[in-house]
N, C-alpha and C positions, 0 to 999 in steps of 0.2 A: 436490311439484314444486320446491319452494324447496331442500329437503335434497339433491334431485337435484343441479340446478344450481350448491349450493353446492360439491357434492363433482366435478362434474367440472370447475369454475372452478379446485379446490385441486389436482388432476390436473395440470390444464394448468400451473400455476404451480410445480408441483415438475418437472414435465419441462423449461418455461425454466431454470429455476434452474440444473438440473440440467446441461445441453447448457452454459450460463454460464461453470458452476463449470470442465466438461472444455475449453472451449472457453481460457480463461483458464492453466491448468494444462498443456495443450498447447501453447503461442506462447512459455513460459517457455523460450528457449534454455537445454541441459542445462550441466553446470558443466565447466569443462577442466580441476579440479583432478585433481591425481592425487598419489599418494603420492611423498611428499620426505621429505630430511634434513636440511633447511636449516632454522634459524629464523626464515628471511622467504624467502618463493619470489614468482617471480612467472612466467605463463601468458600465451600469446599464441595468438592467431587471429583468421582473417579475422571482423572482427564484433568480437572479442571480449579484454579486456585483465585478468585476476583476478589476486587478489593473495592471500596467505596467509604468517601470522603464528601459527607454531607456539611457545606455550607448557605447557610442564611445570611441575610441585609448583608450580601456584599454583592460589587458591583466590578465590573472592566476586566480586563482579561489576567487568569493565573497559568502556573504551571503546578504543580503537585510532581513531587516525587516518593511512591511507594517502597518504603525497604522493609525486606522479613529480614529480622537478628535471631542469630543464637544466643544464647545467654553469655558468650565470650564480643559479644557487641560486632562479630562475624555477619557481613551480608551475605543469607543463604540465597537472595532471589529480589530483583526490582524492577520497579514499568516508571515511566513518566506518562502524563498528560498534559496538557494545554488545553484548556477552553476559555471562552469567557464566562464571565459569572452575569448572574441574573436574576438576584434574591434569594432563590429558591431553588441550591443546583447542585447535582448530585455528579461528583467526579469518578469516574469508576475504569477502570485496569484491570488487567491479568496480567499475573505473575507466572512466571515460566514453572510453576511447581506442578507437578502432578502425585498428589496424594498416595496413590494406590499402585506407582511405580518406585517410590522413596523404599529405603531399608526398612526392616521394622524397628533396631533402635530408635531412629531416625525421623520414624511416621507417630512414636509411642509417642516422643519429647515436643513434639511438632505443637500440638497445640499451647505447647508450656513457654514458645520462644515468643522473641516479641515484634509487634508492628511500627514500624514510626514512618511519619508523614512528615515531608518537607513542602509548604506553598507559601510561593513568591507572588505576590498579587502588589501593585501600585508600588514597587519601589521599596515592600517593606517583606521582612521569610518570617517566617511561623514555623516553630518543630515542636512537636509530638511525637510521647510512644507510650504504646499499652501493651499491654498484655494482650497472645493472640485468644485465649479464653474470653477474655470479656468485650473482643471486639467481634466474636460472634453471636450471632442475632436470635439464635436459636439452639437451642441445650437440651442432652439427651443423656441417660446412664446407658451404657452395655453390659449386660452381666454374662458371661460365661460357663456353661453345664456341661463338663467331658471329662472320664475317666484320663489318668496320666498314665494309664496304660493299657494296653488294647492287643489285641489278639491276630498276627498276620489271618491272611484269608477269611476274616469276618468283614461287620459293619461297625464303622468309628460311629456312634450314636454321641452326636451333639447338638445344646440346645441353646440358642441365645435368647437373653432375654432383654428387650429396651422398656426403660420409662424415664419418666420427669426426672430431672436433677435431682430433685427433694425426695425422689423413691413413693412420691402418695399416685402416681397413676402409670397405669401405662401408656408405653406411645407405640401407636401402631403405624405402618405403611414406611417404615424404617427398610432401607435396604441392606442386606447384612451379606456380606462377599467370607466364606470360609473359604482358608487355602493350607491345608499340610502340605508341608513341605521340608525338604531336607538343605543343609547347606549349600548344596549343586544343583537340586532341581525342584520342582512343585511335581507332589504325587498326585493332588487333587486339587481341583476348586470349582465351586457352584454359589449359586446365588439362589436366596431366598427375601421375601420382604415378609416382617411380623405383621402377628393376625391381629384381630380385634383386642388379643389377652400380651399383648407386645411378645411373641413367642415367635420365633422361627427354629422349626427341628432340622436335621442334616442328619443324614444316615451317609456314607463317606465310604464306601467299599475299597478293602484293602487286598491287597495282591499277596497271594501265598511268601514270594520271594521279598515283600517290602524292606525299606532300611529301616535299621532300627532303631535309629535315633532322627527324630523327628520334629516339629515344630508347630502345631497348628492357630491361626492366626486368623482374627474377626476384625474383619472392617465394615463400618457399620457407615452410614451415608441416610441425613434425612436435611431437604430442605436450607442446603449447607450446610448444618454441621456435621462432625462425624468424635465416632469415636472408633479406639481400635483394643483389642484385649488380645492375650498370645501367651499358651504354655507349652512347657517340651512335652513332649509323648515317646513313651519308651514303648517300641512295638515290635513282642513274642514272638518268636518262631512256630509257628504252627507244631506241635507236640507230635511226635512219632513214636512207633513202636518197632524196632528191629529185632528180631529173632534170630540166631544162630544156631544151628543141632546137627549132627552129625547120622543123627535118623531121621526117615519118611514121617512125613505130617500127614496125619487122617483127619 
């Protein structure tokens, strides 16, 4: 009776375990690295801010330290690593940023601040800093289509549009997050990804009672990079007619 009990107590304790182990290894968000040329990249998504520090013909164990700066040489955000090297070895971090939670002063300047890389390897430190523009892997234009003023209780009719840097193509499969919103709250936000012609439409339904001064704002997310665009929107009272008379209406 005791062998029994012991073995199906050890049963249950390797199925927790085990539901634990998947349960833990599934909530791990997966990685947005992806293959570069650069010797310092860095990846952006909603959620999510990684960094990578490619070294070649080096050998025995580093540490790297990632820091984002403002352009006042302010640390907005850093990770450290440890591995060893191996010729061929790609160091990569997340930084505690999440893109798509930041202000929008904040998310506009963001790509404009800079990266530096501290690695200590044999006894000897190494620093660098670039630009976070050129230390991503991948570049995209956002252009913006919406009237600056809009009509309570209609539809905000806006149109983004993505292509190449250089404006010769478009880029499609861009994810493009629209959000109006006011200094207090968010009135709306949806998500669309551009079509084959880099276009994503937003039709934005507005509430008879909306505030009138408003702000709507593109974040655009492909492949790690992003970009973001944002204008104010001044939004009408819906138009009334009141009549007063002191005689019957026929």
């Amino acid at each position: 009776m005791k062998l029994r009990l012991f073995s199906r107590v050890a049963v249950l304790c390797s199925a927790i375990l085990h539901v634990a182990c998947f349960t833990s290894t599934s909530s791990v968000t997966p990685s947005i690295h992806s293959e570069h040329d650069k010797d310092l990249a860095i990846w952006f998504a909603p959620g999510i801010t990684e960094v990578c520090l490619h070294l070649k013909g080096e050998s025995g164990a580093a540490t790297v330290r990632f820091e984002l700066l403002d352009n006042t040489d302010k640390v907005i955000a850093d990770a450290e690593r440890t591995a060893p090297l191996r010729g061929d070895t790609h160091l990569t971090a997340r930084l505690p940023v999440d893109p798509s939670s930041l202000d929008d002063v904040t998310r506009e300047a963001l790509k404009w601040e800079r990266l530096r890389y501290t690695l200590t390897a044999e006894g000897k430190t190494r620093i660098e800093t670039v630009s976070v523009v050129d230390a991503m892997p991948d570049l995209f234009a956002l252009h913006l289509t919406a009237p600056d003023r809009v009509e309570a209780g209609t539809q905000y009719r806006v149109t983004a549009h993505t292509s190449s840097p250089a404006g010769d193509g478009d880029a499609y499969g861009v994810t493009v997050i629209a959000v109006l919103k006011t200094d207090d709250a968010i009135l709306s936000q949806s998500e669309l990804k551009t079509d084959e012609n880099g276009t994503a439409s937003f039709a934005i339904p507005l509430k008879t009672d909306s505030a009138r001064d408003a702000r709507l704002v593109l974040n655009a997310f492909k492949e790690g990079a992003f970009e973001t665009q944002m204008i104010n929107v001044q939004i009408e009272p819906m138009p009334s007619i009141s009549i007063t008379t002191d005689k019957p209406l026929y």
